[in-house]
C-alpha positions as a Markdown table, in Angstrom:
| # | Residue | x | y | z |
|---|---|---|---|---|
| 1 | Unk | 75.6 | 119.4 | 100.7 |
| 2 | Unk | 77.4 | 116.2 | 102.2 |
| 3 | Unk | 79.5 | 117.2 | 104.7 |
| 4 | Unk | 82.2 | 114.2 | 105.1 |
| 5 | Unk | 84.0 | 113.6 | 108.4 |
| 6 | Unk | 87.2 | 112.7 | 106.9 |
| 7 | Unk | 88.9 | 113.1 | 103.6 |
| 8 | Unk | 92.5 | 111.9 | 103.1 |
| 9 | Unk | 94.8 | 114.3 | 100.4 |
| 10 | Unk | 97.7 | 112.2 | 99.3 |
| 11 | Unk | 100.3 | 113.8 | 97.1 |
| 12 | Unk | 103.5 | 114.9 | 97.4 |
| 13 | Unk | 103.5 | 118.7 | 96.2 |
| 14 | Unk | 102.9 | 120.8 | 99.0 |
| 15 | Unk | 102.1 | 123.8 | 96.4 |
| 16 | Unk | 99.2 | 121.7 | 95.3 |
| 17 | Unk | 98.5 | 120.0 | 97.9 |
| 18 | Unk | 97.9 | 123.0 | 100.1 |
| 19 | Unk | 96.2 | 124.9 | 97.4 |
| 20 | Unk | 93.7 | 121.9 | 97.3 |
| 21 | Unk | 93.1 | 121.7 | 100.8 |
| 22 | Unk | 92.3 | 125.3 | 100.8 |
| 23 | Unk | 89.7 | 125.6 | 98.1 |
| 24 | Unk | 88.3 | 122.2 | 99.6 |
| 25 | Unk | 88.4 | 123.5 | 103.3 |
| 26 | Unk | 85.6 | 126.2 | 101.8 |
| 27 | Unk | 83.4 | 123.8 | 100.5 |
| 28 | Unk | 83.4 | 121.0 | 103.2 |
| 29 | Unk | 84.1 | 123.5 | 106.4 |
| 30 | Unk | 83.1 | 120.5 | 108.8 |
| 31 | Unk | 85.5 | 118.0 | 107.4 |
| 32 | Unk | 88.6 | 116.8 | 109.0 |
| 33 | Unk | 91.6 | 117.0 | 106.5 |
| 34 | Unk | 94.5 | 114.1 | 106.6 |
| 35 | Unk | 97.4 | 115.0 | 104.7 |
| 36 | Unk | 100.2 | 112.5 | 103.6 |
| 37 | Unk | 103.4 | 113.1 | 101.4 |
| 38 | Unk | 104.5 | 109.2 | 101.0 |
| 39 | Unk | 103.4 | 106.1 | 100.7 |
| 40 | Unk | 104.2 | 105.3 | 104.3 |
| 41 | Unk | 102.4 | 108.4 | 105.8 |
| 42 | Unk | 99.1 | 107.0 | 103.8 |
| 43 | Unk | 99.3 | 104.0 | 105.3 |
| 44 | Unk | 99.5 | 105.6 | 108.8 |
| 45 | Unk | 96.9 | 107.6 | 108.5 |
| 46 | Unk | 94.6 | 104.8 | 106.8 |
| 47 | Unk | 95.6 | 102.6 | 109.4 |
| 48 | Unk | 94.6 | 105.3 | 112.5 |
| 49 | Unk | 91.3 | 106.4 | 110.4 |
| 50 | Unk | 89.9 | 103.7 | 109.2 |
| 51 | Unk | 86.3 | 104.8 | 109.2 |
| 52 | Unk | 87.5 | 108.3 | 106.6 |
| 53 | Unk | 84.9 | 108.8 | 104.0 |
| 54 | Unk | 87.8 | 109.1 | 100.7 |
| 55 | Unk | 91.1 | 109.0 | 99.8 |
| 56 | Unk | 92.6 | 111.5 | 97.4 |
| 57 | Unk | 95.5 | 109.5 | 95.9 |
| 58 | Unk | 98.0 | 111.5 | 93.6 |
| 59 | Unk | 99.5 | 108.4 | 91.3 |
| 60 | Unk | 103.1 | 109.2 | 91.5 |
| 61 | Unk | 103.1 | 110.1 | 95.3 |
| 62 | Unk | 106.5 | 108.3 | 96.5 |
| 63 | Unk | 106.9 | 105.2 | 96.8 |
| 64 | Unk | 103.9 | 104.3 | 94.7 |
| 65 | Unk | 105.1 | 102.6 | 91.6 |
| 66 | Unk | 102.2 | 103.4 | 89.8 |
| 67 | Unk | 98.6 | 101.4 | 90.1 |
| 68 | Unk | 100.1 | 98.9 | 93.1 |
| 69 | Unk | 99.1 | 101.3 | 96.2 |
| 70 | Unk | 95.6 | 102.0 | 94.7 |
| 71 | Unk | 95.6 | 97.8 | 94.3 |
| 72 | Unk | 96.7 | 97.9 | 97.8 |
| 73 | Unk | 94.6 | 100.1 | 99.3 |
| 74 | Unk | 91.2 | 99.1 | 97.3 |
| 75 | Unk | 91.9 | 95.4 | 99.4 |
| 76 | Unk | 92.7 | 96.2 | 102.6 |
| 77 | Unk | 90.2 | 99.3 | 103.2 |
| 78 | Unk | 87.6 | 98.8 | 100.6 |
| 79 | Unk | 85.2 | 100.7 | 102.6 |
| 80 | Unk | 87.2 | 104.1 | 101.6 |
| 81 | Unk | 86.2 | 105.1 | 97.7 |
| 82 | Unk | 89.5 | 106.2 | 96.5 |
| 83 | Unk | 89.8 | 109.0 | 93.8 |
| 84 | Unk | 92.9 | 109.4 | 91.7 |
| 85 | Unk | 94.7 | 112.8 | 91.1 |
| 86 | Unk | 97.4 | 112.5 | 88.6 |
| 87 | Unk | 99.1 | 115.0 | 85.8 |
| 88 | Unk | 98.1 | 111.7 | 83.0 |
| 89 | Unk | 95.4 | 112.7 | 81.5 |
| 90 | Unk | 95.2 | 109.5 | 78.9 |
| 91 | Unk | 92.7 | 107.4 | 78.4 |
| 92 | Unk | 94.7 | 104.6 | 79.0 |
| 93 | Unk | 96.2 | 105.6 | 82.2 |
| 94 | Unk | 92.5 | 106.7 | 83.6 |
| 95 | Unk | 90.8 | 103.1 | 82.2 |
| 96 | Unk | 93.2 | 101.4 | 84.5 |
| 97 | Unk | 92.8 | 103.2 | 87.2 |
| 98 | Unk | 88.7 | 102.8 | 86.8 |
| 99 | Unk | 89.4 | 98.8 | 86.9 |
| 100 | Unk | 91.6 | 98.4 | 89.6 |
| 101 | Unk | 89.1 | 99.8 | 91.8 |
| 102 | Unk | 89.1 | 103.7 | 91.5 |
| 103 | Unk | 86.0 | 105.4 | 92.4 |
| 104 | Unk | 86.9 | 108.9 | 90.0 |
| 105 | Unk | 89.8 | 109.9 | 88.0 |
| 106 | Unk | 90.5 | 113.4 | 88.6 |
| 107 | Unk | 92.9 | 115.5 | 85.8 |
| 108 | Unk | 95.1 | 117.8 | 87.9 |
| 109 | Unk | 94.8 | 120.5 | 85.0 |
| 110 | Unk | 90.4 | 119.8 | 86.0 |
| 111 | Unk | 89.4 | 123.5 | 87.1 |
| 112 | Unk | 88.7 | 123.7 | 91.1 |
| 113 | Unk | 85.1 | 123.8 | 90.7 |
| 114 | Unk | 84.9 | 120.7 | 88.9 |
| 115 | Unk | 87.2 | 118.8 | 91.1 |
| 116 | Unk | 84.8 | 119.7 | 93.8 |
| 117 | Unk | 81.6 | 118.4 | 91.8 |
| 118 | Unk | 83.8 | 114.7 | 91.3 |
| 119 | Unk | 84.2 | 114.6 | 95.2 |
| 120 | Unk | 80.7 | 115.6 | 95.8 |
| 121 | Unk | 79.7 | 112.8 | 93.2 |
| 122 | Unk | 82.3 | 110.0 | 94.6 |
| 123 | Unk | 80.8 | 110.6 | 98.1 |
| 124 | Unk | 77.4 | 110.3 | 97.1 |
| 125 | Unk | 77.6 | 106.5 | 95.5 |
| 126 | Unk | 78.9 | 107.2 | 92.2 |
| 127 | Unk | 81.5 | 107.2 | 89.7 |
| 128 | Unk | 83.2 | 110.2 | 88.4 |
| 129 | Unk | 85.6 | 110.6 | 85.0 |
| 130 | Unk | 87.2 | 113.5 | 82.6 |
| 131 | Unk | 84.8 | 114.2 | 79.8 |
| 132 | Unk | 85.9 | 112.6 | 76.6 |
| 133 | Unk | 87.2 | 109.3 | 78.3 |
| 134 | Unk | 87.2 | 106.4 | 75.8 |
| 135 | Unk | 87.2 | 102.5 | 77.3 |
| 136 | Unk | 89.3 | 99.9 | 75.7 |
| 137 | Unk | 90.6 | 96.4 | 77.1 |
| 138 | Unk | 92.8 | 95.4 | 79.2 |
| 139 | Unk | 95.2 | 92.8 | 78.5 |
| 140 | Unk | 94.5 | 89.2 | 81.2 |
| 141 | Unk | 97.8 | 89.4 | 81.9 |
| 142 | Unk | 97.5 | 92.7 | 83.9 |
| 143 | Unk | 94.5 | 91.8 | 85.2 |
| 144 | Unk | 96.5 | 88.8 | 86.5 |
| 145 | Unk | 99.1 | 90.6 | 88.5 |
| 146 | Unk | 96.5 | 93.0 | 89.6 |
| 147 | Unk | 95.1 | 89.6 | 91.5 |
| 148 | Unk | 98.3 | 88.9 | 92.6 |
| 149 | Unk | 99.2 | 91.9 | 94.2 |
| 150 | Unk | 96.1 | 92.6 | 96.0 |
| 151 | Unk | 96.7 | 89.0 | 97.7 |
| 152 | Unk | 99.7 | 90.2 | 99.5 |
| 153 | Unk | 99.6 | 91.1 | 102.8 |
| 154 | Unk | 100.7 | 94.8 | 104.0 |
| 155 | Unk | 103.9 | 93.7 | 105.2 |
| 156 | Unk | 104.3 | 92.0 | 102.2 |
| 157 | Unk | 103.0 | 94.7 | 99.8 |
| 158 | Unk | 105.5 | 96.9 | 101.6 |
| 159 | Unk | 108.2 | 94.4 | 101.2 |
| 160 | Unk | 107.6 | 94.2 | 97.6 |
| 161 | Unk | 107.7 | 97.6 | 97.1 |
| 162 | Unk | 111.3 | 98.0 | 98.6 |
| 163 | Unk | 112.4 | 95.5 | 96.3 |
| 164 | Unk | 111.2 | 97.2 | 93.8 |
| 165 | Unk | 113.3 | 100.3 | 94.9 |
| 166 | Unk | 116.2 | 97.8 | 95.1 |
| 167 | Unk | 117.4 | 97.3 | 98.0 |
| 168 | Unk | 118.7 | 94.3 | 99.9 |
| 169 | Unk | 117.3 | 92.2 | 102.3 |
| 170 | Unk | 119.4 | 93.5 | 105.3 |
| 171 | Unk | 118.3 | 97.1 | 104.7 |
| 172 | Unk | 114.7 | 96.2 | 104.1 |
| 173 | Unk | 115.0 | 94.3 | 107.6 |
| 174 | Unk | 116.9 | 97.0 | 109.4 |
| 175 | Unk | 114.1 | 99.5 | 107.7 |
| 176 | Unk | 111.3 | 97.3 | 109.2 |
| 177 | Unk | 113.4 | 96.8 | 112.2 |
| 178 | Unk | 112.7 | 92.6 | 111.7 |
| 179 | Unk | 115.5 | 90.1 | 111.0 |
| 180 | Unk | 116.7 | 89.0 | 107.5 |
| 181 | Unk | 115.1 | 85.6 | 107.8 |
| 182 | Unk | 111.8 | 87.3 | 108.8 |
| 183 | Unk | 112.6 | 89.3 | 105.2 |
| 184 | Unk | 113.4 | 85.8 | 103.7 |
| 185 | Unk | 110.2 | 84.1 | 104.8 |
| 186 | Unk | 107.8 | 87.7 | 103.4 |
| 187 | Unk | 109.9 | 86.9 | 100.2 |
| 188 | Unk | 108.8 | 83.1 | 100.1 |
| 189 | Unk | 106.1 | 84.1 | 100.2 |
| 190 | Unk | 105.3 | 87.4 | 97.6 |
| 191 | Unk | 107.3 | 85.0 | 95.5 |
| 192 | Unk | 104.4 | 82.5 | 95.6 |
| 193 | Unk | 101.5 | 84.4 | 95.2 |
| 194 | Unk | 103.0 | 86.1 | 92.3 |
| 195 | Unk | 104.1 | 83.0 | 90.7 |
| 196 | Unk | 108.0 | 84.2 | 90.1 |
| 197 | Unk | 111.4 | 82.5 | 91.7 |
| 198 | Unk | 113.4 | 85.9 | 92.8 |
| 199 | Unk | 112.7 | 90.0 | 93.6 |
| 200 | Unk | 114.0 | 90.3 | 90.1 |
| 201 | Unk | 111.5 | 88.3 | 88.3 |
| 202 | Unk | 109.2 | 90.0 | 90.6 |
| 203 | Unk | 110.0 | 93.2 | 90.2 |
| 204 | Unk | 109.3 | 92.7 | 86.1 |
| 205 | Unk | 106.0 | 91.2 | 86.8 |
| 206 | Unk | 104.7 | 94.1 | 88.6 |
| 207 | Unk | 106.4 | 96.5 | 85.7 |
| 208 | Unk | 102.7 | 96.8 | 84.2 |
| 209 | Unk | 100.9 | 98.3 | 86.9 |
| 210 | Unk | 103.5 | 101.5 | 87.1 |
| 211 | Unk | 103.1 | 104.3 | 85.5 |
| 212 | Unk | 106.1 | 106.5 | 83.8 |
| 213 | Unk | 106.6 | 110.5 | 85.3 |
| 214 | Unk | 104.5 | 112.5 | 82.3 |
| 215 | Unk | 106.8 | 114.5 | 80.3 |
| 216 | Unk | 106.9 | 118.0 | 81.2 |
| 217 | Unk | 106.8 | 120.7 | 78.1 |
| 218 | Unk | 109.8 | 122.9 | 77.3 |
């Protein structure tokens, strides 16, 4: 079997995150594990290991918002397959995953075994999705904003992203430790390339790529 150098576990639950790793750790013993909890610590450990060999990305790991990071990571490291973990199980949710760029779709009810047969498959050249998955079409106007967001720069992307968490220019610049024309000029811009006049109109425009918390049962 494959034996990957690197593997990248994004998500947010250390329960399942650790319970992953373990069962993983058995199967690919010479593999080096990179663990993240946020969107931030992904993108430090994608930027320091850039040559990893896939990226296990939960959906609604924080700071997220849905399909953008997937977006965002499929154009600015599209030599790392990314395979998405998420607690949707919908056809829907897992089409749009597929066509923004995902190399699997990976249930987080899928039974261990399984999960390590879609990694095996992703890291051999091919595609991996649930049983029973139906296609249907996507609407050009997602497809659209998809575009748009994969245009933006990182410090862009990240720039959106804090708008959409609403907050204001001066802490997004103290956050970034830049000044609040530095955050002015990154706005000129993301408002260009996503065709919109302010954060707000923004913010609404990527509404389509985000994906609501499933409900959990009573």
């Amino acid at each position: 079997m494959f034996q990957p150098e690197k593997i990248i576990i994004a998500d947010d639950h250390p329960l399942f995150r650790q319970a992953l790793l373990a069962t993983l750790e058995v199967k690919f013993r010479e593999t080096q594990w990179l663990e993240a909890e946020t969107i931030e610590q992904l993108e430090r450990q994608l930027s320091e290991n850039t040559d990893s060999d896939l990226v296990l990305l939960d959906l609604n790991i924080p700071g997220a918002h849905g399909f953008n990071t997937l977006i965002h990571v499929r154009n600015h490291f599209p030599q790392i397959p990314v395979v998405m973990i998420s607690a949707h199980e919908d056809s829907d949710t897992i089409r749009k995953a597929m066509e923004y760029g995902a190399a699997g779709f990976v249930p987080k009810s899928t039974p261990v075994e399984m999960i390590i047969y879609a990694i095996q498959q992703v890291l051999a050249g091919e595609v991996w999705l649930p049983e029973r998955f139906e296609l249907s079409s996507r609407g050009d106007g997602e497809s659209n904003i998809a575009e748009c967001v994969a245009s933006l720069t990182q410090q862009q992307y990240k720039i959106l992203m804090m708008f959409n968490q609403g907050l204001l220019n001066k802490q997004i610049a103290y956050d970034l430790h830049v000044s609040e024309a530095t955050i002015k000029a990154h706005a000129t811009a993301i408002f260009r390339k996503l065709n919109v006049r302010n954060r707000t109109q923004a913010v609404i425009a990527i509404a389509p790529l985000n994906v609501a918390e499933p409900r959990l049962e009573s």
